[in-house]
ZABA-738888 format. One line per field, with one value per residue (C-alpha): x, y, z; residue number from 1. Coordinates in nm, 4 decimals, padded with zeros to 6 digits. Example, Ala and Ser with C-alpha at 12.3 -4.5 7.8 and 13.67 -1.06 7.14 Angstrom:
# residues 2
X <- 01.2300 01.3670
Y <- -00.4500 -00.1060
Z <- 00.7800 00.7140
num <- 1 2
# end
This chain:
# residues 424
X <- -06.4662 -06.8781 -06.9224 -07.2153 -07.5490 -07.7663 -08.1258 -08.4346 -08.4869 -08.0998 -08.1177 -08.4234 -08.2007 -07.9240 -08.1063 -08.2757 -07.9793 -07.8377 -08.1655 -08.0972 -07.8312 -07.8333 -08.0848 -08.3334 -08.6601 -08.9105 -09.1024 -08.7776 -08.6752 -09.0600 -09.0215 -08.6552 -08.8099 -09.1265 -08.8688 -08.6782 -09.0043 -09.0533 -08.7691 -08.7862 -09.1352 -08.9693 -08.7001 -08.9756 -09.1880 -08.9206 -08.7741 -09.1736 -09.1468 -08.8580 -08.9969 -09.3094 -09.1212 -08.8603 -09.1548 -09.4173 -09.3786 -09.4248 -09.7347 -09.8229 -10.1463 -09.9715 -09.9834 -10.2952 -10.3248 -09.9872 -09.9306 -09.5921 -09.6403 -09.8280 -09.5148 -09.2857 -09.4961 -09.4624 -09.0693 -09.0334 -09.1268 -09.0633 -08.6978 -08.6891 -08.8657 -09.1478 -09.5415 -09.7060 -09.8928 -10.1825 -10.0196 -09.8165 -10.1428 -10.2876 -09.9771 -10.0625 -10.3775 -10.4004 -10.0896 -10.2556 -10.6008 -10.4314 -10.2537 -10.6194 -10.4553 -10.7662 -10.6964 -10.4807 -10.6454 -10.8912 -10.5274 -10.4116 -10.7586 -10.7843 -10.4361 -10.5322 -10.8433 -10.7114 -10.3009 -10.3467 -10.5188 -10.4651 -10.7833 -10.7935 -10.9184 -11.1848 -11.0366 -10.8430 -11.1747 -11.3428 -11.0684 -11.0497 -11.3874 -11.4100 -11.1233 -11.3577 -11.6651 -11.4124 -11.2870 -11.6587 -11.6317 -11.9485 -12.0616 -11.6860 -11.7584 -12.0899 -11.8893 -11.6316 -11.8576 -12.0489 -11.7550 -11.5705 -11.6673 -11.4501 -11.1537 -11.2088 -11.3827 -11.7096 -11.8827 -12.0032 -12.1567 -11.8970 -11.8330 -12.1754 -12.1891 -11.8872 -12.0357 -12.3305 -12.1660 -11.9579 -12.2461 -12.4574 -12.1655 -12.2990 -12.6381 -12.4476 -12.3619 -12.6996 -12.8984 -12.6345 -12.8363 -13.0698 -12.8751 -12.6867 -12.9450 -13.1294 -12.7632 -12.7602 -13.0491 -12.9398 -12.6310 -12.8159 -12.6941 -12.9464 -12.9398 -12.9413 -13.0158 -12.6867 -12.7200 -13.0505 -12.9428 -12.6843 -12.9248 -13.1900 -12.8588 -12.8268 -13.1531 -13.1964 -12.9005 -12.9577 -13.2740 -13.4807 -13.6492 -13.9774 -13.7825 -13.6099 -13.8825 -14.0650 -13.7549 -13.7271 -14.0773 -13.9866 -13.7474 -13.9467 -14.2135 -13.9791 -13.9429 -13.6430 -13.4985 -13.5566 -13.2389 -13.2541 -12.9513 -13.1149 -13.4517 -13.2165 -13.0981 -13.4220 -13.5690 -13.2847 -13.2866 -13.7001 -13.5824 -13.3425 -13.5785 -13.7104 -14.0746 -14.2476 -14.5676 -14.4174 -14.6190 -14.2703 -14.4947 -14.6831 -14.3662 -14.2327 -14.5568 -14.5109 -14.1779 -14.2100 -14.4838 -14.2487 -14.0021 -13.8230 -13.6659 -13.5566 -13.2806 -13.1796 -13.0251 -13.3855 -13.5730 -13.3413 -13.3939 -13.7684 -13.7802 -13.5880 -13.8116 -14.1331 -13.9525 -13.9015 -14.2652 -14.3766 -14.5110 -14.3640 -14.6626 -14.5563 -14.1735 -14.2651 -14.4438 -14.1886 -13.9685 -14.1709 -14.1891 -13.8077 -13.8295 -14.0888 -13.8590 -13.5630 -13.3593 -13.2332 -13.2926 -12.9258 -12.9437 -12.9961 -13.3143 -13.4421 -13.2899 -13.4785 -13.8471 -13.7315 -13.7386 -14.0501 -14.2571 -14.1527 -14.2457 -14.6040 -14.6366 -14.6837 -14.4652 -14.6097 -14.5041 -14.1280 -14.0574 -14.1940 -13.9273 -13.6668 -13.7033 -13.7248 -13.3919 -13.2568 -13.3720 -13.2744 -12.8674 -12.8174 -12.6263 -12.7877 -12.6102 -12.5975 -12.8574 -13.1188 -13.0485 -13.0832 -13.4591 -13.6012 -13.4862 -13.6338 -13.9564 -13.9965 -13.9493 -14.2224 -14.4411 -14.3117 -14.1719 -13.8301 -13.6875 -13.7330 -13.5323 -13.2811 -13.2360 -13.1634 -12.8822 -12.7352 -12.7776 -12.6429 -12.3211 -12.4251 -12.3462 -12.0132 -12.2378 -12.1434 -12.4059 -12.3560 -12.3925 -12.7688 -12.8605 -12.8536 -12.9755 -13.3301 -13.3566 -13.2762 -13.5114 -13.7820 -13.7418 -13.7192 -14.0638 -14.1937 -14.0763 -13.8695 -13.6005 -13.4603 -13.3931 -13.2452 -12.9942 -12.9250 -12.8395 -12.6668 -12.3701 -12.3781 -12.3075 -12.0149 -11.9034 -11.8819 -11.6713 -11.9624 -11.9966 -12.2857 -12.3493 -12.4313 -12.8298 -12.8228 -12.5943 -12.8497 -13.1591 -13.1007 -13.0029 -13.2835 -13.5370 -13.4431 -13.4619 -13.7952 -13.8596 -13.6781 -13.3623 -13.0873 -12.8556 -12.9232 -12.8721 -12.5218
Y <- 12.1214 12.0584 12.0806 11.8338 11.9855 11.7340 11.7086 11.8198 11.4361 11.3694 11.6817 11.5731 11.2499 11.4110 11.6523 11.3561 11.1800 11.4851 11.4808 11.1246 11.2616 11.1120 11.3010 11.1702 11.1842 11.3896 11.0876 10.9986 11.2946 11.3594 11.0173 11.0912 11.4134 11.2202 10.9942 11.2733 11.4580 11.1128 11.1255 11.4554 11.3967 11.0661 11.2819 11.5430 11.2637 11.0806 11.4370 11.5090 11.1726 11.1675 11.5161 11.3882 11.1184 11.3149 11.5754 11.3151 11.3549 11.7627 11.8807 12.1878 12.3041 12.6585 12.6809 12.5604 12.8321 12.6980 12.3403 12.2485 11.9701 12.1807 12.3821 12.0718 11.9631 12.3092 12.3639 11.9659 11.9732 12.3308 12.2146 11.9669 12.1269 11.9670 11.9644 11.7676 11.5046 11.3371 11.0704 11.3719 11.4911 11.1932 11.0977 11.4663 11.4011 11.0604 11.1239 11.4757 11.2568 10.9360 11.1455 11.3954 11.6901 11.7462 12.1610 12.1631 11.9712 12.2759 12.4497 12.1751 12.1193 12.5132 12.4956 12.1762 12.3118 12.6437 12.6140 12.2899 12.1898 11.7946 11.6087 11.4756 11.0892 10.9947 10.7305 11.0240 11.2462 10.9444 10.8187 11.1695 11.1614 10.8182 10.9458 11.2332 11.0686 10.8283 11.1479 11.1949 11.5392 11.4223 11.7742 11.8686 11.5108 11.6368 11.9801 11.7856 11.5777 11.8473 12.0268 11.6988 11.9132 12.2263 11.9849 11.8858 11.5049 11.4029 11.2703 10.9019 10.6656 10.5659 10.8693 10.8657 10.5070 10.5813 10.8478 10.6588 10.3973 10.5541 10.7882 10.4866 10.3351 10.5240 10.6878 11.0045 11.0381 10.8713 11.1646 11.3563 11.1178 11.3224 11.6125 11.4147 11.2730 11.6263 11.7306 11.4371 11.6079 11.9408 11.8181 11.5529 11.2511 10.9644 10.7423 10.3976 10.0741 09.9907 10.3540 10.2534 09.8856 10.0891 10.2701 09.9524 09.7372 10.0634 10.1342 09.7743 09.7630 10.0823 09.8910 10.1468 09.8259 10.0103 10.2747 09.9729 09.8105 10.0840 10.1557 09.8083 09.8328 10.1277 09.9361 09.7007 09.9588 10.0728 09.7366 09.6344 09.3054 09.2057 09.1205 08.8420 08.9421 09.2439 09.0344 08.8513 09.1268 09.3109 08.9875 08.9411 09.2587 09.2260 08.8909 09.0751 09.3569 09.3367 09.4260 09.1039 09.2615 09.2331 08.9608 08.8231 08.5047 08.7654 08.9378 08.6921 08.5531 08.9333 08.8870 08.5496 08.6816 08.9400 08.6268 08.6435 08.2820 08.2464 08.0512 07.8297 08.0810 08.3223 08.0237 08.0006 08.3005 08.2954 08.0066 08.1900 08.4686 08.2847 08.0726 08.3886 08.5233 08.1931 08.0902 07.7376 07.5632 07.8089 07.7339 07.3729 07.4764 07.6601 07.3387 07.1621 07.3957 07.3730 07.0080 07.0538 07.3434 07.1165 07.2672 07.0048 07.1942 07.1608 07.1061 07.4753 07.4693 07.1786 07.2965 07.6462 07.4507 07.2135 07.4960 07.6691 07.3459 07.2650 07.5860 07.5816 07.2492 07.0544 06.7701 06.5127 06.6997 06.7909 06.4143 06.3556 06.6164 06.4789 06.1519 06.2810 06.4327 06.1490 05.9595 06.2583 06.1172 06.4456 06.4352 06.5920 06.8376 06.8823 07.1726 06.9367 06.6451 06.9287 07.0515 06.6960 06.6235 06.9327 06.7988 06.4879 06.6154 06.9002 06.5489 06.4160 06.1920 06.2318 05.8533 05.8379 06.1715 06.0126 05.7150 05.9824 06.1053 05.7719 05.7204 06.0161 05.8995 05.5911 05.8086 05.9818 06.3209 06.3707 06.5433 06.8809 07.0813 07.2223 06.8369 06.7173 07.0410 07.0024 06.6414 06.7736 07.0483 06.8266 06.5699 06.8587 06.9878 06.6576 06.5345 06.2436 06.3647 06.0292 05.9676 06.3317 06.1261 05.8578 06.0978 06.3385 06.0344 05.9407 06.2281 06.2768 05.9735 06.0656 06.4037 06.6035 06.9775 07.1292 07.5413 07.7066 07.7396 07.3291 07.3182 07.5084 07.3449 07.0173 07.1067 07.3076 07.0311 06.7651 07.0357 07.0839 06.7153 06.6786 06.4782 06.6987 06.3963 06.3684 06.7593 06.7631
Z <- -05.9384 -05.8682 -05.5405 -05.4330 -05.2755 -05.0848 -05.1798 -04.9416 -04.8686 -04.7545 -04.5543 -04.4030 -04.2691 -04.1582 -03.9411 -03.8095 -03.7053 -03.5643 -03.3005 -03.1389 -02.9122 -02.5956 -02.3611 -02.1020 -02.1956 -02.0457 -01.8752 -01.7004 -01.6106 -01.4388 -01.2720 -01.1195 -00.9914 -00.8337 -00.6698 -00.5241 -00.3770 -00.2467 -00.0274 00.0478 00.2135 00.3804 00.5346 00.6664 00.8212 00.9620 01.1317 01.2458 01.4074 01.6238 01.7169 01.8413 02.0419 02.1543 02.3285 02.3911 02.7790 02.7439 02.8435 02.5705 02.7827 02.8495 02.4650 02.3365 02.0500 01.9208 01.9189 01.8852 01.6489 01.3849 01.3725 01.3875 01.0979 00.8672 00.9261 00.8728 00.5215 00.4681 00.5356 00.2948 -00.0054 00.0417 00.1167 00.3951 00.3177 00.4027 00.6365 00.7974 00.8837 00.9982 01.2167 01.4214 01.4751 01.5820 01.8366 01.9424 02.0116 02.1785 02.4147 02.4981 02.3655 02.2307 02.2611 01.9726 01.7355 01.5975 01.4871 01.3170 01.0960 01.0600 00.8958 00.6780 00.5844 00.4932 00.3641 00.2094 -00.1548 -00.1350 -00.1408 00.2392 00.2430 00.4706 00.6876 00.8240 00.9453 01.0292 01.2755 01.4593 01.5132 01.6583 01.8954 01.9437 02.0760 02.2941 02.4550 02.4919 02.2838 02.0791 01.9711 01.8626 01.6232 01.5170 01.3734 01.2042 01.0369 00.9323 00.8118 00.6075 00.2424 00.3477 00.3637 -00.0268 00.0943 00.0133 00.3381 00.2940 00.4274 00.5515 00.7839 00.8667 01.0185 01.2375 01.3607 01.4550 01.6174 01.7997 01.9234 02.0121 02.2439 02.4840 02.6487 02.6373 02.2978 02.2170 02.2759 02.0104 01.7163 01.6357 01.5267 01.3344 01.1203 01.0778 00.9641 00.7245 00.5764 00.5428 00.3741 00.1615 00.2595 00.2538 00.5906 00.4312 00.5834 00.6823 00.9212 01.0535 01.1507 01.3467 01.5401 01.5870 01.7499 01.9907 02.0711 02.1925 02.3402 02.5917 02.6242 02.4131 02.2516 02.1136 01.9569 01.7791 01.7032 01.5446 01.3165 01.2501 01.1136 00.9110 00.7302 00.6340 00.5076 00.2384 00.1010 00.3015 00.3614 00.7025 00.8763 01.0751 01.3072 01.4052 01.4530 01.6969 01.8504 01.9209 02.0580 02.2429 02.4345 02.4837 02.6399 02.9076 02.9988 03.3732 03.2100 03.2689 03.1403 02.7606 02.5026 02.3606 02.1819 01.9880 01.9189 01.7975 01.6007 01.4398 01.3430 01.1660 00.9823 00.8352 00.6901 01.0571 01.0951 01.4744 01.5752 01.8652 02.0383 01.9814 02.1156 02.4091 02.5197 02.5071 02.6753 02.9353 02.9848 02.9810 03.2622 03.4274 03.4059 03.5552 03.2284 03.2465 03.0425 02.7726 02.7698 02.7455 02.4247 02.2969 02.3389 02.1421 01.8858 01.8507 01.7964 01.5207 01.3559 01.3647 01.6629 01.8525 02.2421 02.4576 02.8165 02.8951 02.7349 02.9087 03.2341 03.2025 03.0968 03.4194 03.6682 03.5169 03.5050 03.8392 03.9808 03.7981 03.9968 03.6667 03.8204 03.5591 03.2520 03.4430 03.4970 03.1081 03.0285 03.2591 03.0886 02.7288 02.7555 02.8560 02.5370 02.3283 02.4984 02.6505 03.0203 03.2675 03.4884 03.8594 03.7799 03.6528 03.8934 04.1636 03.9830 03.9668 04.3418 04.4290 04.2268 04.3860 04.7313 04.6443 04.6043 04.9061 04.7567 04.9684 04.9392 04.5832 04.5910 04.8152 04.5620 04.2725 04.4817 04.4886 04.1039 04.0332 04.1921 03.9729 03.6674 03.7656 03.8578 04.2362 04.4376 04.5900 04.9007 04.7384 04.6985 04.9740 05.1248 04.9329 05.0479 05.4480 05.4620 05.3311 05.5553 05.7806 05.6624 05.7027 06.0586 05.9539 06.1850 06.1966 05.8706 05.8522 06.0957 05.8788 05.5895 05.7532 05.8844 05.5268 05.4234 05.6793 05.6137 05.2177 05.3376 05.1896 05.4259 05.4416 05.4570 05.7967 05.6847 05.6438 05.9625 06.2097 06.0284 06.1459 06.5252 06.5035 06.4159 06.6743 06.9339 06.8479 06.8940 07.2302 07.0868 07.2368 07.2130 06.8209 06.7985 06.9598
num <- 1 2 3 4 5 6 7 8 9 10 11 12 13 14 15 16 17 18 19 20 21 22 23 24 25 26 27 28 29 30 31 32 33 34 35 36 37 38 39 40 41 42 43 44 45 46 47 48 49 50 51 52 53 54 55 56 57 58 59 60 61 62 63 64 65 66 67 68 69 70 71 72 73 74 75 76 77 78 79 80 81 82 83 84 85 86 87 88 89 90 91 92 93 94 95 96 97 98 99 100 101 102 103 104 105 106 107 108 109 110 111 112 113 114 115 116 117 118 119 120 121 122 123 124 125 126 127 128 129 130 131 132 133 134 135 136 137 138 139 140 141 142 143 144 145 146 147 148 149 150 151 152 153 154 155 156 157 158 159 160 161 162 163 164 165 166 167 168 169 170 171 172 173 174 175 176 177 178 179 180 181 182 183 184 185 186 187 188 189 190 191 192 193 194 195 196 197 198 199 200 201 202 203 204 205 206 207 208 209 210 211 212 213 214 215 216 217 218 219 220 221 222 223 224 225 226 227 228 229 230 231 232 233 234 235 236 237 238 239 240 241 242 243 244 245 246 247 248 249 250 251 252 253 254 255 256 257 258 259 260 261 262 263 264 265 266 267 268 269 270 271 272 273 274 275 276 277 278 279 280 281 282 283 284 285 286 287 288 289 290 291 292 293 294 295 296 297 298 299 300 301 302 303 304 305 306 307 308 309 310 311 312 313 314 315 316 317 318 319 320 321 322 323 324 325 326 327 328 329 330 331 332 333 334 335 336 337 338 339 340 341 342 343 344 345 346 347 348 349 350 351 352 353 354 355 356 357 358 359 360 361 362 363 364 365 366 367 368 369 370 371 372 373 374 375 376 377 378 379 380 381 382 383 384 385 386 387 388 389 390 391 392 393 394 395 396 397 398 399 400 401 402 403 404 405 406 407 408 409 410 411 412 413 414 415 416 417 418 419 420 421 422 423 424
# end
């Protein structure tokens, strides 16, 4: 009998078919075993967890070389067959920093730094040092910043602008800038606009507004865009400042000739300033200026150029205001009523003050305690002690009271003029 031999080719096939036994393949099997180191680290950060709560209320000050959550952290995973992770990390430091344990904190970086080769993310360095400067350890932020490389991170800008604002929420940590931005250039990171924006909000803020301005110039002198928020903000804080001796229409003339654009609100608060300064001609320009840039002014505005006209004794141009507003349809307040009162009766012109009190009732805006004040003490000022009479049972007999001032002014004056019956 010939006994059949396969050929090489047939062979070939039958070894083939041999190899398609079932088995997982090697993806599978590396995607079970992710899964499993998965759960592993779930089980360790679950156990690290219930630790933390479970010893939240124990103070650990007799142990600050040893923090007890650093170990929780190592046996944790350890138990589980695991390595930390990045979220285990950031879980330790964020309950270590929102309960001031501050002490223990060094340990825990020392050990991430050192044990650990997994690439830590920013948000978690940038987050302790925010906690950091709100502790007000600013210097112990400085030295983490400075040391974000040695935990395999690459500082960005991103850790440098929360740095700098939290730094700037404060005087205190203000002085700390500085350092930082001689660090930045020891380490070679380049302090872009979005840093130096930072630091011009701060500086104005603390009410360092020449420092501002001076980096605001700077950016412009390396061909950056002018930001008009921080225009606002600069102008702003100029505008708040108690230095009266400050030109805030050149300023401003400066500003626009850089591409600045101000708003309402910038206008607004020029106007109040120049109000302030007694420069009421000058807020009255500024009003007008508005209406020629397109700004329709509110009733602030004109209550603000009111009060400064009226003070400068420019009654003319305060009742030409008074009456434009009321063209424009804008309602005057009881703050405005109360400035052109006070107007007229600076022209003694008391009865025509008088009648606005009435026509303000007219137009559902009741008079208040300070109206008819203004209107007593002139008439006070001016003798007419009997019409003082008149008003004052018309006012009692509209339930309007009167503060103590008003109440011993008007004894006061018919005592003078021999009426003790019209005093009591």
């Amino acid at each position: 009998m010939v006994r059949w031999l396969p050929t090489p080719e047939r062979a070939a096939k039958f070894i083939k078919k041999l190899r398609k036994c079932p088995t997982l393949s090697t993806k599978k099997v590396q995607s079970q075993e992710s899964f499993d180191q998965l759960q592993q680290q779930h089980r360790a950060m679950n156990s690290l967890v219930k630790f933390a709560t479970e010893t939240q209320a124990v103070e650990e000050e007799d142990d600050p070389g040893s923090p007890k959550l650093l170990s929780a952290l190592i046996h944790s995973f350890a138990a589980h067959n695991c390595d930390p992770t990045p979220k285990a990390y950031d879980f330790i430091l964020k309950t270590l920093s929102s309960s001031s344990r501050f002490l223990h904190i060094p340990a825990v970086l020392c050990h991430l730094e050192a044990v650990e080769r997994f690439e830590t993310p920013e948000f978690i360095l940038v987050d302790l040092m925010k906690s950091l400067c709100k502790g007000g350890r600013f210097q112990e932020a400085i030295n983490l910043f400075c040391s974000i490389p040695k935990f395999r991170c690459v500082p960005s800008v991103l850790s440098l602008n929360a740095l700098l604002s939290s730094l700037c929420g404060t005087r205190e940590g203000l002085e700390f800038v500085p350092d930082v931005l001689l660090k930045c250039g020891q380490m070679g990171i380049r302090i872009g606009d979005s840093s130096l924006r930072i630091l011009i909000k701060a500086l104005s803020t603390v009410g360092s507004v020449h420092r501002a301005i001076n980096l605001l110039k700077y950016l412009i002198s390396i061909e950056m865009t002018l930001d008009a928020g921080l225009s606002s903000v600069i102008l702003s804080a100029l505008c708040g400042k108690e230095d009266y001796s400050i030109d805030i229409l050149g300023f401003l003339e400066e500003m626009e000739k850089l591409g600045f654009c101000p708003g309402l609100g910038d206008y607004t608060n020029v106007i109040k300033y120049l109000v302030k300064i007694s420069k009421g001609n000058d807020a009255l320009d500024v009003l007008n200026r508005m209406k020629t840039d397109g700004f329709k002014p509110t009733i602030a505005c004109y209550t603000w150029v009111l009060r400064g006209l009226i003070e400068a004794k420019e009654y003319a141009r305060a009742e030409n205001v008074f009456d434009e507003l009321l063209v424009f349809g804008l309602v005057p307040n009881i703050y405005i009523y109360n400035l052109h009162i006070s107007g007229l009766c600076k022209q003694n012109r008391i009865e025509e003050a008088i009648s606005m009190i009435g026509f303000m009732e007219e137009l559902c805006c009741t008079p208040n305690e300070t109206s008819y004040e203004i209107v007593f003490l002139a008439l006070h000022q001016a003798g007419q002690l009997g019409r003082a009479s008149e008003l004052w049972k018309d006012m009692q007999s509209r339930g309007v009271n009167l503060n103590l001032n008003t109440h011993l002014t008007i004894p006061e004056g018919f005592v003078g003029e021999g009426s003790m019956k019209e005093a009591f």
